[in-house]
NUKOLKE-210153 format. One record per residue (C-alpha): x, y, z. Coordinates in pm, whole numbers, padded with zeros to 5 digits, always signed. Example, Ala and Ser with C-alpha at 12.3 -4.5 7.8 and 13.67 -1.06 7.14 Angstrom:
+01230-00450+00780+01367-00106+00714
//
This chain:
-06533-02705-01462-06719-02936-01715-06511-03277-01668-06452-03595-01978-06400-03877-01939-06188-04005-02196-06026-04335-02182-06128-04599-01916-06033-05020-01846-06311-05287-01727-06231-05558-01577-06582-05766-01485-06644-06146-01326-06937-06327-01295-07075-06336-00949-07053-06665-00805-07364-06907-00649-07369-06700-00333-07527-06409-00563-07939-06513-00537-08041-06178-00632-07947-06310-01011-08244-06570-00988-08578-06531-01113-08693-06667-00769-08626-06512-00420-08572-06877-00265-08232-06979-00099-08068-07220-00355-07824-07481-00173-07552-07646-00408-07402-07937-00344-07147-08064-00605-06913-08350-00534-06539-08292-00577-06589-07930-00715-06456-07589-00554-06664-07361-00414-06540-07090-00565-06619-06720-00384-06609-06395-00670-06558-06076-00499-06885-05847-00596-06628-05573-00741-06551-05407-01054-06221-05288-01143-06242-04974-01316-05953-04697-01434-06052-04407-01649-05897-04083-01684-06039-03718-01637-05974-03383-01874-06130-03090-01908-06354-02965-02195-06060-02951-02430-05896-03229-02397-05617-03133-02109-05578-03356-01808-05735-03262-01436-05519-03117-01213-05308-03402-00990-05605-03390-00662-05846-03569-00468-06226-03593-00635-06562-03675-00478-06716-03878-00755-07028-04056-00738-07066-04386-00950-07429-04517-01011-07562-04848-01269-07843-04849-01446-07995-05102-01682-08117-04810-01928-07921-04608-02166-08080-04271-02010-08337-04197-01789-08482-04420-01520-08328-04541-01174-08025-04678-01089-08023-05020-00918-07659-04955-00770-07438-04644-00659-07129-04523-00400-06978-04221-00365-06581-04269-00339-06289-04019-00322-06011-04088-00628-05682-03974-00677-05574-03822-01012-05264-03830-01146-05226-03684-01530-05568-03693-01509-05565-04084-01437-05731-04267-01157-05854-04634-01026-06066-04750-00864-06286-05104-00769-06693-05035-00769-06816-05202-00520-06573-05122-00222-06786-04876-00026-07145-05055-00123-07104-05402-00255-07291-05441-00610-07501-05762-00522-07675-05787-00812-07713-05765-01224-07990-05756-01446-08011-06092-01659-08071-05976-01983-07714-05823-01993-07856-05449-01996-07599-05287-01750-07484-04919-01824-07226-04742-01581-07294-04323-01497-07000-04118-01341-07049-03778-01191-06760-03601-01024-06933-03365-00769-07074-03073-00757-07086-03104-01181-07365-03300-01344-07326-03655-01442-07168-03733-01736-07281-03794-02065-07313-04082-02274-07344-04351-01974-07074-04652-02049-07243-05009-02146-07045-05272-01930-07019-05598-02138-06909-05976-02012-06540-06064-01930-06378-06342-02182-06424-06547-01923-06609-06672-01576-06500-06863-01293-06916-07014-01259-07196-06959-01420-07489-06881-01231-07766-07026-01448-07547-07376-01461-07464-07378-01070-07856-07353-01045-07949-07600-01352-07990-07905-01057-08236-07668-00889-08476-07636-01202-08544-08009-01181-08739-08015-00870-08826-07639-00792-09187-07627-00722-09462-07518-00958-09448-07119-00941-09819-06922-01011-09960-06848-01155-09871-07067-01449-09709-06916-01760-09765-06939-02055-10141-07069-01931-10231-07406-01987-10331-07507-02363-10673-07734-02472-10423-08027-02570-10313-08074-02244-10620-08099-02039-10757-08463-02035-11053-08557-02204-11369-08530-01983-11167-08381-01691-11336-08071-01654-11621-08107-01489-11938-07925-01340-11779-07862-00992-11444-07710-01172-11674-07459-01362-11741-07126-01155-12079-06976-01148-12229-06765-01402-11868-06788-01651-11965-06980-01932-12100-06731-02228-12327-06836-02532-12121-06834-02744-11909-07114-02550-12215-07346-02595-12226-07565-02912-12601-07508-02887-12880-07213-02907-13144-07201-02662-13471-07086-02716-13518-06687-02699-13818-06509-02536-14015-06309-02731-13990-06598-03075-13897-06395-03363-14046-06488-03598-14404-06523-03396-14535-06828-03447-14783-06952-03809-15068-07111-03824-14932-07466-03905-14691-07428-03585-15014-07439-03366-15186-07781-03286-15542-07759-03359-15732-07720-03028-15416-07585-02829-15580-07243-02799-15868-07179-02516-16046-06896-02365-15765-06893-02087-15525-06833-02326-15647-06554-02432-15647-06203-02325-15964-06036-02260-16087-05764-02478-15738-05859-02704-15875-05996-02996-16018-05753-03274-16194-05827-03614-15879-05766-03806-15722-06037-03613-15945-06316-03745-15974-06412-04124-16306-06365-04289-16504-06697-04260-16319-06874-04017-16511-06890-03694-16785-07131-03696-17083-07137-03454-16953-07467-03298-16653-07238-03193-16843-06992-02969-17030-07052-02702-17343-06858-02743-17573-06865-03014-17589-06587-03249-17950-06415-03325-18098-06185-03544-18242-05809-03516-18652-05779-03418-18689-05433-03542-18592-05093-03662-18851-04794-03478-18849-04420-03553-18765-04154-03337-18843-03844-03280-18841-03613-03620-18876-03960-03830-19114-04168-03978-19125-04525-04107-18942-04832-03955-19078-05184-03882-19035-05530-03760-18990-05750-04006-18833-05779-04369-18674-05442-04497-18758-05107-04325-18717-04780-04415-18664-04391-04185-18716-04051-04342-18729-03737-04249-19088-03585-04076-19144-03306-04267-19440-03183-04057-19173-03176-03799-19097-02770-03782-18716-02814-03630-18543-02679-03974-18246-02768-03767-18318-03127-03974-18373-02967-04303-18084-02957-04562-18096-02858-04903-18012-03159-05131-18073-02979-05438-17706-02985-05591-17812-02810-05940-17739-02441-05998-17993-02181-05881-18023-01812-05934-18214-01593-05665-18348-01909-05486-18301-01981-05132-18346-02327-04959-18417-02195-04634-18466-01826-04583-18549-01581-04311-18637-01218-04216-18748-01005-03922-18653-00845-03645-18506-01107-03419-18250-01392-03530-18349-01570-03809-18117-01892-03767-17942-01987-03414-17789-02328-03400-17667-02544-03112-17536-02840-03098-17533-03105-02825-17288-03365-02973-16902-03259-02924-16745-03264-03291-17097-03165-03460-17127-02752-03515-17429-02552-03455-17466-02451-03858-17279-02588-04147-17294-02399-04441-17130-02533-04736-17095-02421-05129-16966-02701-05248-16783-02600-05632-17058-02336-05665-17059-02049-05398-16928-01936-05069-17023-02199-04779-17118-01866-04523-17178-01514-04610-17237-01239-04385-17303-00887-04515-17381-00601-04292-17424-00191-04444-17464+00004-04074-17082+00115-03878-17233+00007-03558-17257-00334-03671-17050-00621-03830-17042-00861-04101-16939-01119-03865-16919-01163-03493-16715-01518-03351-16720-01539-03020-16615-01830-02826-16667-01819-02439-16453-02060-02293-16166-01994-02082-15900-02162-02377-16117-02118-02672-16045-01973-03015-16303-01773-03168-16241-01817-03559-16023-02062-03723-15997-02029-04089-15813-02256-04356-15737-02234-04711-15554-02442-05013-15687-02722-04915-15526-02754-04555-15587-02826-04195-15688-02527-03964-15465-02507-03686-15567-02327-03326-15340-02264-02998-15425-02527-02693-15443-02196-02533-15758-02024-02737-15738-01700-02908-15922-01465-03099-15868-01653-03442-15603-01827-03653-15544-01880-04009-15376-02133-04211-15286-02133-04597-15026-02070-04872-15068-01722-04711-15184-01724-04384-15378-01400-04361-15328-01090-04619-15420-00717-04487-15362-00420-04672-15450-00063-04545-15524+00196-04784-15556+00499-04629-15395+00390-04262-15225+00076-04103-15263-00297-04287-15266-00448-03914-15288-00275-03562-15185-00507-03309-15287-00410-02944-15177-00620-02627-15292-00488-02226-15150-00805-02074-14940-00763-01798-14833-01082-01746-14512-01199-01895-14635-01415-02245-14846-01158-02384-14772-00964-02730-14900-00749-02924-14762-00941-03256-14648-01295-03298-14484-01409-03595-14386-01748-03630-14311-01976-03946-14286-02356-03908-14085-02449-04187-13741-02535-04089-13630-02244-04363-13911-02068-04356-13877-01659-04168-14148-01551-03973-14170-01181-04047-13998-00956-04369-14135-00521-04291-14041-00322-04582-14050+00072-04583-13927+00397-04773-14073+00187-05093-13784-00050-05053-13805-00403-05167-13848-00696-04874-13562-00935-04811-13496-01244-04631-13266-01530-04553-13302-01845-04773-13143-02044-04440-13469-01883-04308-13510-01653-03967-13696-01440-03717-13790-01170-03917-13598-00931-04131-13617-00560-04180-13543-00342-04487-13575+00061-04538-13358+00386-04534-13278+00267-04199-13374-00134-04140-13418-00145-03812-13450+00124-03524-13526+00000-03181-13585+00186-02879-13556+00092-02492-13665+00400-02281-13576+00249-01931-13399-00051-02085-13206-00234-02324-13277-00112-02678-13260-00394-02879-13125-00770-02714-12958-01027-02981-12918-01388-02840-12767-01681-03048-12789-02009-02913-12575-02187-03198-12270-02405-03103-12123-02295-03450-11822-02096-03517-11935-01744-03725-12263-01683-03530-12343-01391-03318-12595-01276-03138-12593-00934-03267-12442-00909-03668-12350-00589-03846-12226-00566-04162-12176-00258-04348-12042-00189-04727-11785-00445-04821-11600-00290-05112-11623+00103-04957-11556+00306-04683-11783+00532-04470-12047+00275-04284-11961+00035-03939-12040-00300-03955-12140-00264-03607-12122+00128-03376-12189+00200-03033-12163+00529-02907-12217+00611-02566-12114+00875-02258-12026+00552-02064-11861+00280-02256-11915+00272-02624-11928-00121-02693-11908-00390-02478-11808-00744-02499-11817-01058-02236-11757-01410-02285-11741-01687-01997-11506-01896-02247-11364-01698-02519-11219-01341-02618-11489-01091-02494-11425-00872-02846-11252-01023-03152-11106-00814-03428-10985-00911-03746-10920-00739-04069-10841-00896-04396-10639-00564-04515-10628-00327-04208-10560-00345-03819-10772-00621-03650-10848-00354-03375-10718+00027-03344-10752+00190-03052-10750+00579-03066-10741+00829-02811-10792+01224-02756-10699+01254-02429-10399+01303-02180-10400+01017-01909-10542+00747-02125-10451+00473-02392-10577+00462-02732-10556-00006-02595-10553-00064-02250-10580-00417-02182-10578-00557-01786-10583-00865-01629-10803-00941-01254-10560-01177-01123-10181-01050-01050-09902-01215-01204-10102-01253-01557-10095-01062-01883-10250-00720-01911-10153-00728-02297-09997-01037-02487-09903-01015-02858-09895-01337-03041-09590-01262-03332-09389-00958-03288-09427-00631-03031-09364-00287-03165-09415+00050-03073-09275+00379-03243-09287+00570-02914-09068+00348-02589-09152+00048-02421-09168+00134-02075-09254-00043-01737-09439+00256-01478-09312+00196-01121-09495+00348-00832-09225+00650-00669-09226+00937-00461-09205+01102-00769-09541+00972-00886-09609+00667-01191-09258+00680-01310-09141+00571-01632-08855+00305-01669-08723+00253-02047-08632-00064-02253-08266-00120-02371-08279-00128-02776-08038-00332-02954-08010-00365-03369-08003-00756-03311-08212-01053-03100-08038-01112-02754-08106-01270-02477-07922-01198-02171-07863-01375-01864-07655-01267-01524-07490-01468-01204-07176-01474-00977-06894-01733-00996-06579-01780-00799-06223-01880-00918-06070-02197-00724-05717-02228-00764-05724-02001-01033-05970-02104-01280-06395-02178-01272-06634-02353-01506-06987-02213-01596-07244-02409-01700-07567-02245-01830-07884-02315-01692-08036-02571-01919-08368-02351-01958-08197-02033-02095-08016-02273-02331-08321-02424-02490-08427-02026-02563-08090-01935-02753-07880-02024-03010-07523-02091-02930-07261-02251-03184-07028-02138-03429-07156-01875-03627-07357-01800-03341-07146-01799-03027-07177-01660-02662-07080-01302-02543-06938-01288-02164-06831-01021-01984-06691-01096-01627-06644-00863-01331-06382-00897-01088-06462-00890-00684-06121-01030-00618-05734-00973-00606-05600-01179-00906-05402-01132-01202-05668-01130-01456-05842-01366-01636-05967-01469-01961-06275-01726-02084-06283-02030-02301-06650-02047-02460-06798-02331-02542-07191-02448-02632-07306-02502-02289-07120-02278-02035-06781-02126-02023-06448-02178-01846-06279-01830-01657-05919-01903-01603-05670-01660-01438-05384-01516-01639-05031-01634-01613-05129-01987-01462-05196-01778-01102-05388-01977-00897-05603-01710-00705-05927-01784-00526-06196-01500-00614-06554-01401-00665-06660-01276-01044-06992-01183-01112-07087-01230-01535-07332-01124-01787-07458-01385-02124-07554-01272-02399-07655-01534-02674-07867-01476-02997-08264-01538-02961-08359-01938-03113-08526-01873-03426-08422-01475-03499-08038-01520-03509-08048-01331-03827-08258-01053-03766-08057-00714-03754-08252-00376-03812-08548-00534-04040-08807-00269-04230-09125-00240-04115-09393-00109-04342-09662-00100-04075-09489+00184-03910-09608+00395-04249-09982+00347-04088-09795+00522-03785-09904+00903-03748-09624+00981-03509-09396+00907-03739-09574+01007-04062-09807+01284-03928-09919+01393-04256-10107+01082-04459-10027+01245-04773-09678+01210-04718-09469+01125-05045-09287+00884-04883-09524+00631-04795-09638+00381-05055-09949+00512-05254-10128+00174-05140-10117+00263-04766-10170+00655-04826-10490+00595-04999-10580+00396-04690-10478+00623-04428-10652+00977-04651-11035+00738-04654-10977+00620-04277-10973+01042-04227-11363+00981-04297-11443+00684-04075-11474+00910-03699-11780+01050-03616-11854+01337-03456-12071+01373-03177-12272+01614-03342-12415+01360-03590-12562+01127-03276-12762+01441-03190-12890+01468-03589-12938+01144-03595-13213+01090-03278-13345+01404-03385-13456+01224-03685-13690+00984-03481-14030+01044-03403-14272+00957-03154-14591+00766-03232-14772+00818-02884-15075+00579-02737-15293+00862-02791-15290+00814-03170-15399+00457-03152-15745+00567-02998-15913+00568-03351-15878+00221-03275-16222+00125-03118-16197-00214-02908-16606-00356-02862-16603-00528-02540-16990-00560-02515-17057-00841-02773-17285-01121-02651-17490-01339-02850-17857-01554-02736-17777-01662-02435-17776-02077-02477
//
């Protein structure tokens, strides 16, 4: 039975001086007042209320365990106070004094004081009942303690904390300061910083302040020191001139004294020292030349940075130029025998060559890197025998942060690429095959944080049906997603099913979704659940996997089921708070019960109501039996929901089994006759790798590697 309280009397005085608890402090205050009574307050309340039931009818005349609690809060929290007492109603009416069984000692100052009642086993009652001040008191605490206030010792810590005016001047001093407290800016002062900024100036130096021990050695370099500003009385040593200029070998002239002048020997026969200085245009004429049998010009150098032979054109001609007619020979042989070294580097436009730390056959750098074009067979072969992980065949790399390192065009197709830049890109009748004989055939990694990047991305025709963005066909499992944080496969469809699931066999699902860990979702839909076969739950029988079926209803209930028992002829309900926050119950939406009598009585009947409901036995009996009940109460947020159509079920080919049925919408029929096209047969996988063909090592052998080039041994 849900109980009211609806009419109650207060009757409240002020605790007298023996209450401390009232005091701010904890200390024992003794009072001593000439010629005034003492005057002792019982710590009671007298209170009188009267109980009814949910529609406004008194309590039966009886004896109630009722528990009273205070609380200096509205709702919520803790209360500072409570008994449990035993009252006797009569017409609902009862009285009482709080404080009888456990003596209320004590009251929050700031005059917060709210009063719960709950008759037992029912839930408190609700709004709690503020208790306010009487007209009158007998004492008042704060005055019966005013005397106290005047010599009560200094509590800490001191609030509000003491201000600047009322510290003395000068009576702070060095011992009252603790260590390492006072901050910069608490100094009415700045004190120098190390390093100075700005450094020093000249005229901020005293002349003579700077010696040789201030000074690091080896610190001070010519563009430290002004032109003309060190005098010979500042260092100490004495400056001297240059004797003489000699020749060495492959020079002539020189001398001691006065001007001298080297040149060239030219009876000296190294034409390593020999240049051609003649910068006018020449036809036919050679500088240096050479013929025979043997090398005609070998170069070494024995200076790092300086190359064996320079050759330079300058704005007339090629710097280097090397022709050969025979097929066992070749216009140009680089060869660089160190372990890391690169054997050609070429640059053009005007740039700087670049070479890997790592050596290599050759590198080139310009506006276009390196251009080959085969005319009767391949524009590059690229051959790699390393074992070793780190060796390829081809390399492909652009710098720029848009640039793409590779575009291959075939079947006469254009070349594409991203503007955001890339790997490589691929364009043809088919843009990209790849094959893995033993393992994967072809990997796609993406290592962006973004949303909308993949490592593998298909996309087929937009506007038209008949290609996948993305197909994987298989005897094992067609595609395969995994994620360590998110959905392991994501569909979504602007105008179609985000993902359809279809399947040809018995003993399978066209979706089958499960879940590793028991007690969590195999499937969850986020919005509405429908099917236009049942909705079943498959329990494990003698029978075998047996099938247990829904209950349908036109409209959204929720149902809920327990057992009750009449007392004297009547029992309250109350609904557990949980169920109630998933339903709708009120007026135009109210409760359906249905009892079930386990017991002898004359009937009964129920009184709804919001939060539970009130079984009462026909013709005032007064029987004592058990009931068992069923709730039903409209879903929150579908109470008007009854039988709604749903156009998805014309996509549905158990219920429409012919897509060119006149009663779905043209829109959706047209959509369900092109989908007809979109399943492949197994038969076009096999045309479709029949199509490939095999281009085996053996055809590479035209492909002649020289491994026997050496050149004058050094």
């Amino acid at each position: 039975m849900k109980w009211y309280l609806s009419l109650f009397f207060l009757s409240f005085l002020t605790f007298a001086s023996q209450n401390n608890n009232l005091l701010p402090s904890a200390e024992k205050i003794e009072t001593s007042l000439p010629e005034t009574d003492q005057i002792s307050i019982p710590l009671l309340l007298n209170y009188q209320g009267k109980l009814t039931d949910n529609i406004g009818n008194p309590v039966r005349d009886s004896s109630y365990s009722v528990t009273f609690r205070l609380f200096n809060v509205p709702s919520g929290g803790s209360p500072f106070w409570n008994e449990t007492q035993t009252i006797q109603t009569r017409a609902g009416l009862f009285h009482t004094l709080l404080g009888s069984v456990n003596p209320i000692t004590s009251l929050p100052l700031d005059g917060n004081l709210y009063l719960e009642m709950q008759v037992n086993p029912n839930p408190p009652m609700t709004p709690r009942v503020r208790i306010v001040s009487a007209a009158y008191s007998y004492l008042a605490r704060r005055a019966d303690s005013a005397n106290y206030a005047q010599s009560a010792p200094l509590t800490r810590p001191i609030t509000p904390p003491i201000a600047n005016n009322e510290i003395a001047d000068n009576a702070v001093t060095t011992g009252k300061i603790l260590n390492g407290t006072i901050l910069m800016e608490d100094l009415s002062f700045t004190p120098a910083v190390r390093p100075l900024t700005p450094p020093l100036t000249s005229d901020e130096i005293s002349d003579n302040a700077i010696n040789s021990a201030k000074i690091l050695d080896l610190s001070i370099t010519g563009s430290d020191i002004a032109n003309n500003t060190i005098g010979q009385e500042k260092l100490n040593f004495t400056a001297g001139d240059i004797t003489g200029v000699y020749a060495g070998t492959g020079l002539s002239g020189g001398g001691a004294s006065g001007e001298v002048t080297l040149s060239f020997n030219r009876a000296y026969t190294d034409t390593a020292y020999i240049r051609n200085q003649n910068l006018s245009p020449q036809a036919g004429n050679f500088w240096i030349a050479g013929r025979g049998r043997a090398q005609q010009f070998y170069g070494v150098s024995a200076t790092s940075g300086v190359p064996g032979i320079y050759g330079e054109g300058g704005s007339f001609s090629h710097g280097t130029v090397g022709v050969c007619s025979t097929s066992s020979a070749f216009g140009g042989i680089f060869l660089n025998r160190h372990a890391s070294g690169t054997g050609l580097v070429v640059a053009g436009n005007g740039l700087n060559a670049f070479y890997f730390a790592d050596g290599g056959g050759g590198t080139f750098t310009g506006n276009t890197g390196l251009f080959v074009k085969g005319i009767t067979g391949s524009g590059v072969v690229a051959v790699c025998s390393a074992q070793a992980s780190g060796g390829f065949a081809n390399y492909a790399a652009n710098h720029h942060p848009l640039g793409t390192a590779l575009v291959a065009a075939g079947s006469n197709r254009s070349g594409y690429y991203f503007t955001n830049g890339g790997g490589g890109t691929f364009s043809g009748t088919t843009g990209l095959f790849a094959l893995g004989k033993t393992a994967d055939g072809m990997i796609g990694i993406s290592e962006s944080a973004g949303i909308g990047y993949a490592g593998v991305w298909g996309e087929g025709p937009i506007y038209t049906t008949g290609a996948f963005g993305v197909f994987g066909g298989a005897q094992n499992v067609g595609v395969y997603g995994f994620s360590t944080a998110s959905p392991g496969i994501y569909g979504r469809s602007q105008a179609n099913n985000g993902i359809l699931g279809v399947c040809s066999t018995s003993a399978y699902a066209g979706v089958l979704g499960a879940h590793l860990l028991s007690g969590q979702f195999g499937v969850y839909a986020s919005g509405n659940l429908g099917a236009s076969g049942t909705k079943s739950a498959l329990v494990r029988t003698s029978k075998g996997p047996t099938a247990l079926y829904c209950l349908e209803t036109p409209e959204v209930w929720f149902e809920d089921i327990g057992r009750g028992e009449l007392i004297n002829g009547e029992a309250y309900i109350q609904l557990d708070p949980l169920f109630l926050e998933t339903v709708t119950i009120d007026e135009e939406n109210p409760m359906e019960v249905f009892v079930q009598l386990y017991g002898n009585c004359q009937g009964v009947y129920v009184e709804r109501g919001e939060r539970g409901f009130r079984v009462v036995e026909l013709n005032n009996g007064r029987s004592n039996a058990p009931f068992a009940y069923r709730v039903l109460a409209k879903r929150k947020g579908f109470e008007n929901l009854r039988m709604e159509k749903e156009p998805i079920g014309y996509t549905d080919q158990n219920l429409y089994p012919d897509p060119n049925d006149p009663e779905i919408p043209f829109e959706i029929r047209a959509k369900r006759l092109a989908e007809k096209n979109l399943r492949i047969d197994p038969k076009d996988l096999i045309k479709k790798r029949s199509e490939i063909r095999e281009v085996s090592p053996q055809e590479l052998n035209s492909v002649k590697i020289e491994t026997n080039l050496r050149g004058k041994d050094e």
